[in-house]
N, C-alpha and C positions, 0 to 999 in steps of 0.2 A: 773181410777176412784177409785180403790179399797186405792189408794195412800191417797187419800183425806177423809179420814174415819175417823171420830171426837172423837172426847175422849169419850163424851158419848156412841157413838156406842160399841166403845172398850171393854168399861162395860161390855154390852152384852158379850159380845166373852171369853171362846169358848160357844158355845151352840148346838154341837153335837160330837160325837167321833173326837181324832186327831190320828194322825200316826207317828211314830218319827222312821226311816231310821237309822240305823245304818251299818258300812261298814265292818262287821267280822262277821263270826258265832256266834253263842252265845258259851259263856264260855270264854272267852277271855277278856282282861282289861277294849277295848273298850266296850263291851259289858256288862260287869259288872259295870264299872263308869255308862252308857249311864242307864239299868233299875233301878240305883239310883237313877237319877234324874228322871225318867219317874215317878218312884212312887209318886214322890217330886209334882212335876207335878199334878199328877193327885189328891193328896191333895190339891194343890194352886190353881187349879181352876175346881177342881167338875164334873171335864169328862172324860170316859175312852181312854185311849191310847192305842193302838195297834203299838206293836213292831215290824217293818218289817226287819228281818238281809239279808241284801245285801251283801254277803261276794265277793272276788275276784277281780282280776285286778286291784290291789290296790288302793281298794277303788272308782275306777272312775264307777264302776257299779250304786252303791248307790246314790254318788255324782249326776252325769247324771240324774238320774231318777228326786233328787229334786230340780237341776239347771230347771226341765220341770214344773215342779209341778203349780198349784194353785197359786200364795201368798195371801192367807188367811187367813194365819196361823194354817192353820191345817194340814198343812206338814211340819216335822221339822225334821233339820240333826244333830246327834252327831256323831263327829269321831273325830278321831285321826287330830294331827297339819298337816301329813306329805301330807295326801290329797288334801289341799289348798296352802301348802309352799312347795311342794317337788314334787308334780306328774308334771309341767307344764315342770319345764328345764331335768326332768329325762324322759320323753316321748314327748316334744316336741310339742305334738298336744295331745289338749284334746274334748272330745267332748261336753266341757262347758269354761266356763272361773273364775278359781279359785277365784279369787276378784269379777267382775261384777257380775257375775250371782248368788250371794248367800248376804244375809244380814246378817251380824254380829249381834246376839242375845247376847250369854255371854261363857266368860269364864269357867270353869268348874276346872281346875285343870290343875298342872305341876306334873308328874311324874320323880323325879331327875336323872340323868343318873351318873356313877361313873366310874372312871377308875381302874380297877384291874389286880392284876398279882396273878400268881402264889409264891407261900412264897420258893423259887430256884432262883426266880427271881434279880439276881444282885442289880437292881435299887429300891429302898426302898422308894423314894420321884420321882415327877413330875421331877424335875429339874438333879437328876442323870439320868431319861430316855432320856431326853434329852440328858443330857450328852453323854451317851453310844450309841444314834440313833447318834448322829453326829460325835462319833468315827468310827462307824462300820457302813456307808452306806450301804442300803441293806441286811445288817443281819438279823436283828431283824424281829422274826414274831408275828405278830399281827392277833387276831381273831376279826371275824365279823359277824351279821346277815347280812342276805338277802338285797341285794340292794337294796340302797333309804329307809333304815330303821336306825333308829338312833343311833344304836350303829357302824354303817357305815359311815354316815355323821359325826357324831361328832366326830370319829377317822382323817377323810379327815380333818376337820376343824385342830384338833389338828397338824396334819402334815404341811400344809399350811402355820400355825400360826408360827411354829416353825422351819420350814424348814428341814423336816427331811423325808429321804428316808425309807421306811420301805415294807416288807413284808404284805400283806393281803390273809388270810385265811380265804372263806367265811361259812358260816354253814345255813340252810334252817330255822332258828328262832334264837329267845333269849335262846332260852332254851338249844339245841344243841351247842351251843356257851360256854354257861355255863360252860354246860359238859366236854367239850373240854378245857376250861382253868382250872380247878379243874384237869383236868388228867395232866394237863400239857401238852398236847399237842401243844400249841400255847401258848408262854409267858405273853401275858396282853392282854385286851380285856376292850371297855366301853360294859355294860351291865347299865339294871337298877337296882334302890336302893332295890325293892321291892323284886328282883328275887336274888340279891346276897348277899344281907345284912344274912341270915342265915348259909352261907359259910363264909363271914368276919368273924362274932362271935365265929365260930367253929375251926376258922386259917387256914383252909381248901385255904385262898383267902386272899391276903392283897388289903386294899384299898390306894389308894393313892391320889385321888382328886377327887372331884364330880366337875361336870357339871353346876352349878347352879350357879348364881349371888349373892348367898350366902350361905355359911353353913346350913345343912339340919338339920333336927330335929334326925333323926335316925340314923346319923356321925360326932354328934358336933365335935368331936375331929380330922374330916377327912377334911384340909383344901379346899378350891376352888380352882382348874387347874387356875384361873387367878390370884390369892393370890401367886400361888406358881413356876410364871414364865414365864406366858402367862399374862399377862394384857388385860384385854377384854375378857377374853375367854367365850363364856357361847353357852352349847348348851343343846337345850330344846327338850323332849317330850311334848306335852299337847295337853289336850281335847278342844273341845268347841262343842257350840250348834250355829247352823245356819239355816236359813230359805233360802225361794228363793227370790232373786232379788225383789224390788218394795214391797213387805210384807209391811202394814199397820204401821209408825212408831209407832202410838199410842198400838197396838198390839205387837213389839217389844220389848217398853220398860216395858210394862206389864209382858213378859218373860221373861225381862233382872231381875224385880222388883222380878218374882215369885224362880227364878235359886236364888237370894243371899238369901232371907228367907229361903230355902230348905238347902242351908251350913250351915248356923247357927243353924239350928237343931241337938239337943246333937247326936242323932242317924247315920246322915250322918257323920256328923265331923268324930262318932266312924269308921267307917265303910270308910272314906278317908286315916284314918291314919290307919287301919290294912293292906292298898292295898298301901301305902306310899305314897299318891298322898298330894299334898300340895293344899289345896284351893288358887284360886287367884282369886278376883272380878275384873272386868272391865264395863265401860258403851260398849251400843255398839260402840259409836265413837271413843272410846280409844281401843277398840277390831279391830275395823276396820284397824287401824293406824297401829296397834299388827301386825296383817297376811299381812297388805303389806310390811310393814318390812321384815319379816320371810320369806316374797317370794322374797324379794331383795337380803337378804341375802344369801342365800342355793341357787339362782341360781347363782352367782359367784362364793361358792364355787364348786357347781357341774360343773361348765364350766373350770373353774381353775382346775381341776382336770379330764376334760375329760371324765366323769362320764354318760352314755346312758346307757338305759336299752334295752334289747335286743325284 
């Protein structure tokens, strides 16, 4: 019934506090994109939000809760992409269903991911990595965060893509990974734009390709991994905001309408590009389209590559 709720009703809504579910503690990307838009939020339609951080289990804690929830729209999920495109073939069984059980609301942002080495590092471009991975099968070590996180996946992808045996050395975050390739301890590593772009600038780090379907704002001169010898390549972090399953369309696209007003705002825009996140709109139909993709994709590469979590 709640399905069939008229635009007029819509109006109405909200007309008492909401709750917006996020899947990390606070202080963290997700967490800091996710009370940007809450604030946004809570301008656009005149009622207060309450923040619930669900951290742990990658994310399927939070998730779960609002795959159960209401759809009335007063329970809403921001997280990270890898919760709906990466936990299903990385643990096999969840206790919701990444597509069915949640509504595509909007877009929020892509966070660019980049491949870096250490400035020792032989290979100076994508294409002499190549080169030197398929000289030297098995040499080469490559750093990573934590399974089923993106600078993991998208190193898998790049190996796949290009047929190359390599080394992985994994580390318990972005951050620790970092570390570890500024010491040089491990030769190149993807990280993101955000977290290594202050090591690029310092030569501390060379960059060599980002991740993104097209040149970033903060490495115009750091070509694309698929410009520079992978054709197709593109591997994504990003946010979105989701509801549960059946959610009132006329109430979706009210929060699809309230999420794009809230980018356009000089203040957010500031506040996307000092964390490097790149705005991107979508409707929710074109969101939906987005995350079954993303889960078609990463579960071939995770299956190609043998990839469970423990």
């Amino acid at each position: 019934a709640t399905a069939l709720i008229s635009p007029a009703a819509a109006q109405q809504y909200p007309n008492r506090p909401m709750r917006l579910l996020i899947p990390s503690v606070p202080g963290g990307g997700t967490d800091i994109l996710g009370r940007i838009l809450k604030e946004g939020l809570v301008e656009q339609l005149g009622q207060p939000i309450v923040v619930d951080n669900r951290g742990g289990a990658s994310g399927r804690i939070a998730a779960a809760a609002v795959a159960k929830a209401n759809p009335d729209g007063y329970t809403l999920f921001f997280t990270y992409g890898g919760v709906l495109t990466t936990g299903l073939p990385l643990f096999r069984k969840l206790p919701y269903h990444p597509i069915k059980d949640f509504a595509p609301v909007a877009m929020a942002a892509h966070v660019p991911g980049v491949l870096v080495a250490h400035p020792s590092f032989p290979a100076r471009t994508v294409a002499d990595l190549i080169k030197l991975a398929k000289a030297k099968p098995g040499a080469l070590t490559h750093g990573a965060s934590s399974l089923g996180s993106s600078s993991h996946l998208n190193m898998e992808l790049f190996k796949q893509m290009a047929g190359l045996d390599m080394l992985q050395v994994s580390y318990p975050g972005d951050a620790p990974a970092l570390v570890a390739i500024v010491g040089g301890h491990v030769s190149f590593a993807f990280n993101n734009v955000v977290a290594a772009l202050p090591h690029i600038q310092s030569g501390r780090l060379r960059a060599m390709g980002v991740a993104t379907a097209q040149r970033v704002p903060n490495l115009p001169d750091i070509p694309t991994i698929a410009e520079s010898g992978l054709p197709g390549y593109e591997g994504l972090l990003f946010y979105t905001l989701v509801a549960p399953a059946n959610t009132p369309r006329a109430i979706i696209n009210r929060l699809n309408d309230a999420v794009r007003q809230i980018k356009q705002t000089p203040h957010v825009k500031q506040q996307f590009a000092a964390l490097g996140a790149i705005s991107v709109d979508m409707t929710p139909d074109e969101l939906g389209v987005f995350l079954q993709r993303e889960l078609d994709k990463w579960t071939k590469v995770i299956e190609a590559g043998g990839i469970r979590a423990d």
